[in-house]
C-alpha positions in Angstrom: 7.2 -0.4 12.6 7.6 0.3 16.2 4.6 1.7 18.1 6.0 4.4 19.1 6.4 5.4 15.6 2.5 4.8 14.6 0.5 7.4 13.2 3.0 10.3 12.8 2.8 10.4 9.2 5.8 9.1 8.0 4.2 5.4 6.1 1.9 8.7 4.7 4.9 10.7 3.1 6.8 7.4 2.0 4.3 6.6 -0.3 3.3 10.1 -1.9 7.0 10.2 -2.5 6.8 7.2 -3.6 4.0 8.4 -6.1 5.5 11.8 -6.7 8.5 9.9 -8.3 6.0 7.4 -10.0 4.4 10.2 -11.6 8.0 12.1 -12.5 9.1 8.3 -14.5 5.6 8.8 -16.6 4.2 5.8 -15.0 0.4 5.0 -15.4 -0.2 3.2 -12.0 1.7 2.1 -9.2 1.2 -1.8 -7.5 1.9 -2.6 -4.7 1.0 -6.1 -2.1 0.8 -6.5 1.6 -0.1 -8.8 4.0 -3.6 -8.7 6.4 -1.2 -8.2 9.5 0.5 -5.3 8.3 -2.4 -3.1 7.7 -4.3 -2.8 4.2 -6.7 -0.4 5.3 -4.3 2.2 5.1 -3.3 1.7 1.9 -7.2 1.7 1.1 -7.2 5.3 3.3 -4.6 6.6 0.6 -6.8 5.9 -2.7 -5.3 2.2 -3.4 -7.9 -0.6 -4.7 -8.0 -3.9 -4.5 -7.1 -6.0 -7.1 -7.0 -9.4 -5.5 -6.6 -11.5 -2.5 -5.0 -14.6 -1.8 -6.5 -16.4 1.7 -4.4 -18.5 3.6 -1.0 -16.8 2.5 0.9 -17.3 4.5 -1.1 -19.5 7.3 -3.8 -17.6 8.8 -3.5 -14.3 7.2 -4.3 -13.1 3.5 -1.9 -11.9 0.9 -3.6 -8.2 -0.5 -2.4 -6.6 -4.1 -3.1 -3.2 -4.4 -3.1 -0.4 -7.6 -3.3 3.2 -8.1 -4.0 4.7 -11.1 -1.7 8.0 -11.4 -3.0 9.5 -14.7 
């Protein structure tokens, strides 16, 4: 995302619509993975727990998976 688009919310109302639709389909949980350059903490900030990590994936960074229980 470009900088200039940073911390206005809209990463924030993606993903509650993202789990507003979850929740509509019935689902239990939602998943979700990311990489340590794009920012796990936020997904951490939105009530998302870590499952698992896998170091070095790709070179250098680590590979995060990430679950939300919705019930």
């Amino acid at each position: 995302m470009d900088s200039e688009q940073r911390h206005r919310g809209y990463g924030s109302h993606l993903l509650l619509e993202v789990e507003r639709i979850a929740r509509e389909k019935s689902c239990d949980f939602v998943m979700l993975n990311t990489f340590s350059y794009q920012g796990p903490e936020f997904y951490k900030k939105h009530g998302y727990q870590l499952i698992t990590t896998i170091e070095n994936a790709p070179t250098g960074h680590s590979h995060y998976y990430f679950k939300k229980d919705l019930t």
